[in-house]
N, C-alpha and C positions, 0 to 999 in steps of 0.2 A: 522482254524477258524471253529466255529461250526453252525449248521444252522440258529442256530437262534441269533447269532452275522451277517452272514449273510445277512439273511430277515432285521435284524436292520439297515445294512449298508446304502439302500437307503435312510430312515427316518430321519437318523442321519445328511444323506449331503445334504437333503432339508432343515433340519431345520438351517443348518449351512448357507446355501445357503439362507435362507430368515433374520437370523442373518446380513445376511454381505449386503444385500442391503439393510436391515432397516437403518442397521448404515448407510452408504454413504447418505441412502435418509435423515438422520433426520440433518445430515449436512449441518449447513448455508451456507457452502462454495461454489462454483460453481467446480465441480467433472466433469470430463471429459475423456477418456484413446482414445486414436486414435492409428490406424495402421502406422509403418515406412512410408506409405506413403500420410499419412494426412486424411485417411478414419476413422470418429465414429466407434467407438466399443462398447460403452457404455457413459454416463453422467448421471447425478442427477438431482432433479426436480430445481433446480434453477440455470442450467443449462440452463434446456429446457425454464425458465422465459427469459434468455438472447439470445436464439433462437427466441421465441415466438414457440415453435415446441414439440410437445412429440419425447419422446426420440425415439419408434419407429418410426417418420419421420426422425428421425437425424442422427440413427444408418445405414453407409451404403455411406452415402454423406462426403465432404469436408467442409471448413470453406467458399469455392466458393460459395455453393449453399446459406447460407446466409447472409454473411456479403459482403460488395463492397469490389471490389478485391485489391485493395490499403491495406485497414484492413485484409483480406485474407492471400495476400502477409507477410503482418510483423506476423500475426500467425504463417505462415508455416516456416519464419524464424527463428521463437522462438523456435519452434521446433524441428527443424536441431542443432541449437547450442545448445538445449539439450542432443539431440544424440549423438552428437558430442564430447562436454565435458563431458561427460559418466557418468554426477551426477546433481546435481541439478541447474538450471540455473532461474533467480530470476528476473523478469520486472515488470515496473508500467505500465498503460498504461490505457487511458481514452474509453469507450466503449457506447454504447446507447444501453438500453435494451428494444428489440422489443417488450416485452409484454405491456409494459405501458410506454416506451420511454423514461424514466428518466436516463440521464448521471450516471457514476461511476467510482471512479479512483479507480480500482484494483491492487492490488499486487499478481504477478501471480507467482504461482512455476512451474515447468514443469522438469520432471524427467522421464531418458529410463527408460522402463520397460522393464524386462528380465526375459525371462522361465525359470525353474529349469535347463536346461543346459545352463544357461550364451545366450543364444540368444536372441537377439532385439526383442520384440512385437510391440512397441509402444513406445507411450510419454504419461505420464498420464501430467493430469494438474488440480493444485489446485488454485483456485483465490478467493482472500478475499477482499469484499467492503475496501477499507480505506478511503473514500470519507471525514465520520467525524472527522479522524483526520487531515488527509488534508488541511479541512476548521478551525481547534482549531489550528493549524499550522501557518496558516497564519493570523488566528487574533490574535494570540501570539506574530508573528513578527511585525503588526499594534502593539501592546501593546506595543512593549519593544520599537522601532520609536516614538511612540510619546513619549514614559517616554524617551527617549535621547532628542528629541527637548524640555520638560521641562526640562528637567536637565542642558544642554546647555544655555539656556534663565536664569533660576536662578542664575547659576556660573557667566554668563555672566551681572547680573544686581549687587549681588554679588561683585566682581571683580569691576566694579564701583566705588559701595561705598565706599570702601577698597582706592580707587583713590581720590574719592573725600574727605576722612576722611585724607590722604593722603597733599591733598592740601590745606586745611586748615589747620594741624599742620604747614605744611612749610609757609602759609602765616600769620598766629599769630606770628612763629619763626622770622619773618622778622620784626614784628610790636614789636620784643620783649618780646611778653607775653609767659606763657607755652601751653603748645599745649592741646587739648580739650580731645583728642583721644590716651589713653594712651596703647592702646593691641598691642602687638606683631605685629600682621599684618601690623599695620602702622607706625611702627619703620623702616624709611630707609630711 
């Protein structure tokens, strides 16, 4: 290598190096990598929103220091059976974000990380708001409930008259005359 590939070589891995946390920072997602044993390593700013923490208060600590240890506990389990299944392991899970305290139902990815020699760093974790589909989900399934209790009630008044067209052919047929109602439906 020559000197002035060299002299280049630091320039090139800071530029790359603020490259790569631009991208993770300009990511909506909530970004997070933690040590084998549940210690920050790094996260994104909307991350640090669901902490209410910058990221250098967070790098260093557990998910103990802030969330109650009930929500702690199922973190750190998610984590394990990440490692564990040695690929990608995939939860929904409802959370309150300390900055401004508004609920989210996320879908959380969480995936080992592993150094160029195949050994364990970490667990990175990706978690995406789904909160709004969540909510078009369930007022979808209100939609299609209530179009079943109309559709039920129509068949149902429907089916009736079919009975009642029904009972008047047979009591004209009794009187002798011809029946009033002459469609398919109420041939029987």
């Amino acid at each position: 290598m020559s000197p002035q590939e060299t002299s280049e070589m630091p320039r090139q891995l800071e530029a790359e190096r603020i490259r790569l946390r631009t991208l993770v920072d300009s990511i909506p997602d909530l970004i997070w990598l933690k040590d084998a044993d549940g210690v920050y390593l790094a996260c994104n700013p909307m991350f640090e929103r669901f902490f209410g923490a910058k990221e250098a208060d967070i790098v260093g600590k557990t998910d103990y220091d802030f969330v109650e240890r009930e929500l702690a506990d199922r973190f750190r389990e998610h984590d394990r059976n990440a490692m564990l299944a040695g690929g990608p392991s995939v939860n929904e899970e409802w959370v309150t974000f300390a900055d401004d305290g508004h609920r989210a139902l996320l879908e959380t990815i969480k995936t080992p990380m592993r150094d160029n020699e195949g050994r364990l760093i970490g667990v990175l974790g990706i978690a995406r708001d789904i909160t709004a589909n969540h909510q078009y989900q369930e007022q979808l399934a209100t939609q299609v409930e209530e179009l079943r209790r109309w559709q039920d009630a129509t068949l149902g008044r429907e089916m009736r008259i079919l009975e009642l067209k029904r009972e008047v052919n047979a009591l004209l047929a009794q009187l002798g005359q011809p029946p009033s109602y002459k469609s398919a439906e109420t041939q029987g």
